[in-house]
C-alpha positions as semicolon CSV with decimal commas, in nm:
position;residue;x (nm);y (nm);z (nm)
1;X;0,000;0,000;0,000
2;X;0,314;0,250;0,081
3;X;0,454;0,219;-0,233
4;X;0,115;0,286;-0,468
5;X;0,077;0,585;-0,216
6;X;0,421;0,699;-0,264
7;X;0,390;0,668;-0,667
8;X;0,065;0,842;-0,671
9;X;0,245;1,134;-0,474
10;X;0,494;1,210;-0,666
11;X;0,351;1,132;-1,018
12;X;0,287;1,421;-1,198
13;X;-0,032;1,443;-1,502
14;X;-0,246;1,163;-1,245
15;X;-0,543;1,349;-1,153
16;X;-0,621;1,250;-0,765
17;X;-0,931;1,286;-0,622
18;X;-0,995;1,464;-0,299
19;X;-1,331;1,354;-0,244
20;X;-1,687;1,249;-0,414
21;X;-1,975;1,239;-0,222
22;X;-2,377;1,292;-0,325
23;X;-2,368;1,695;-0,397
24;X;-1,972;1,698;-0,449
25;X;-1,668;1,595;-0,651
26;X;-1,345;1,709;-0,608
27;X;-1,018;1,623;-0,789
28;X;-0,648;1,823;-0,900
29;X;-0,370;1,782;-1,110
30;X;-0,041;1,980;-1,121
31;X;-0,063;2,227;-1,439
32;X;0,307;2,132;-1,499
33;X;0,476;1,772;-1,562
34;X;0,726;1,791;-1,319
35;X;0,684;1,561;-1,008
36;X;0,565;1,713;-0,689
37;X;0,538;1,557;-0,349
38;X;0,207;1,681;-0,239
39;X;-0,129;1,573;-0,103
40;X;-0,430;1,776;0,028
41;X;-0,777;1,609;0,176
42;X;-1,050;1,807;0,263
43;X;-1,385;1,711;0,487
44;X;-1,657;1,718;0,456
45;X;-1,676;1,649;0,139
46;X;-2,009;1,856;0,112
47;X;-2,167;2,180;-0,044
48;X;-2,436;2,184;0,245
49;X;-2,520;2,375;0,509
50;X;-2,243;2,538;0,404
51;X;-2,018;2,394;0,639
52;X;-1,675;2,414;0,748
53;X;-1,433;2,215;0,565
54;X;-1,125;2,079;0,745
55;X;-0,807;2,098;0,484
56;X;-0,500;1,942;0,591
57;X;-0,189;1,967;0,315
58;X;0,179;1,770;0,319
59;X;0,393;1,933;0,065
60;X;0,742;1,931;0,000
61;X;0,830;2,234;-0,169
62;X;1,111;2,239;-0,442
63;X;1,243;2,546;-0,311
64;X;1,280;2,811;0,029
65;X;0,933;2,949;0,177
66;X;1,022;3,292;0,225
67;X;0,783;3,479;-0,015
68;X;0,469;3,359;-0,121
69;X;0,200;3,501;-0,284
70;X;-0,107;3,269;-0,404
71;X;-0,304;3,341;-0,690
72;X;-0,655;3,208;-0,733
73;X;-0,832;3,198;-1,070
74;X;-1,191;3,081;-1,098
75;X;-1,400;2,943;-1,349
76;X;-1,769;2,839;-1,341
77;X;-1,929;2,658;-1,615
78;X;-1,675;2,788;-1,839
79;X;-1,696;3,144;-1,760
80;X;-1,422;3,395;-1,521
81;X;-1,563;3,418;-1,188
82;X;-1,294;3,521;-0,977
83;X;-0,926;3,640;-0,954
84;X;-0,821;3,655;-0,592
85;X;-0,428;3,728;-0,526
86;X;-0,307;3,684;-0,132
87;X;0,040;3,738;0,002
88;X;0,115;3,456;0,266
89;X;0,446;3,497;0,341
90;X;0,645;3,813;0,279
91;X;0,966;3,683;0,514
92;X;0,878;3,994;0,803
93;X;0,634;3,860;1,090
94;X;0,455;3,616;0,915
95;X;0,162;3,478;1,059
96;X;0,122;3,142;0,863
97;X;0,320;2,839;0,977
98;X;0,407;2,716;0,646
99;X;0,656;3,072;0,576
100;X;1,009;2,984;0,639
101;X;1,006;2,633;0,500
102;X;1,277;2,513;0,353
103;X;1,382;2,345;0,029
104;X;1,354;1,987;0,079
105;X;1,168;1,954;0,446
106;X;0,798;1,853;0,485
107;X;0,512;2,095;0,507
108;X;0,233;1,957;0,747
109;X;-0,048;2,201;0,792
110;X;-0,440;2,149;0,914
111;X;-0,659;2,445;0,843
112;X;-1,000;2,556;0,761
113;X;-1,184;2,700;0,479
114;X;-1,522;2,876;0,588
115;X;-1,775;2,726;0,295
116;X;-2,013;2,989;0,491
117;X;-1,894;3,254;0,321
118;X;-1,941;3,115;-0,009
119;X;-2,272;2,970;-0,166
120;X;-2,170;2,735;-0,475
121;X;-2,450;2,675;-0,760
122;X;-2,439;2,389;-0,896
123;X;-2,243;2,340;-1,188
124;X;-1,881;2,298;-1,284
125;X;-1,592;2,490;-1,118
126;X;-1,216;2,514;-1,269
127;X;-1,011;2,688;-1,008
128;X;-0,642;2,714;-1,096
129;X;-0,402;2,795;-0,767
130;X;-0,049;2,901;-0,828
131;X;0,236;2,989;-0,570
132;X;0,442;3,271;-0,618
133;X;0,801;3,328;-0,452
134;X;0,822;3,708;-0,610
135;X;0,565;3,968;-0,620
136;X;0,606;3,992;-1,025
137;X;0,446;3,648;-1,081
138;X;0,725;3,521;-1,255
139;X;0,885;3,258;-1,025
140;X;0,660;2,963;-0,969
141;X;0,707;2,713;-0,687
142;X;0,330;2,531;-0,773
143;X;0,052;2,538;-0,976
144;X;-0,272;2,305;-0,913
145;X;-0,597;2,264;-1,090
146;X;-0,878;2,179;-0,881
147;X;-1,188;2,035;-1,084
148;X;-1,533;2,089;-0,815
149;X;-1,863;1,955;-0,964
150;X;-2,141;2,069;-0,766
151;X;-2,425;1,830;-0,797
């Protein structure tokens, strides 16, 4: 079982599926073919009563957590829906435990995402997340594509 984990992890193109349940599916790739050691589960895997979702992400990052801006793009049903940019980590008094990782060590982190604020139609949703480590969006340290089919 280890070793189909371990080659699912760190396989890059294999679309892996966070969850599926009777209102919800969720599923990413990596938008690049280079191998990542990542994983991120999220509960519960449901759209109602807009709940709170647990997230809990291991990541190995390629390089030094010093700077990071993430960029959120949005589609639903085909169509832009959102562009939201946020600077995590800008390397003075950062608040988020995952700034000042470094190249090569594991990233553990449990958080949660407030569905409350958000009420999701039904329909398909393309969200593309990307990492930054510079402020002119030119140095990439990730880039996943979430598919989200609300039933």
């Amino acid at each position: 079982m280890f070793g189909l984990l371990f080659f699912i992890l760190f396989t890059p193109g294999v679309s892996e599926f966070i969850c599926t349940s009777s209102d919800l599916e969720m599923s990413y790739t990596f938008c690049d073919s280079t191998a990542h050691s990542f994983m991120f589960n999220l509960t519960p895997c449901s759209t109602r009563n807009k709940p709170v979702w647990k997230a809990s992400l291991t990541w190995i990052p390629r390089s030094d957590i010093h700077f990071l801006k993430i960029v959120f793009n949005v589609w639903y049903d085909g169509a832009k829906a959102l562009v939201w940019k946020e600077l995590l980590c800008s390397g003075a008094d950062d608040e988020y435990s995952l700034c000042g990782t470094l190249k090569g060590e594991t990233l553990d982190s449990a958080f949660d995402i407030k569905g409350s604020r958000f009420e999701f139609p039904k329909g398909n949703y393309s969200i593309v997340v990307q990492g930054f480590s510079d402020d002119s969006e030119n140095n990439m340290l990730i880039c996943l594509n979430f598919t989200m089919i609300v039933k």
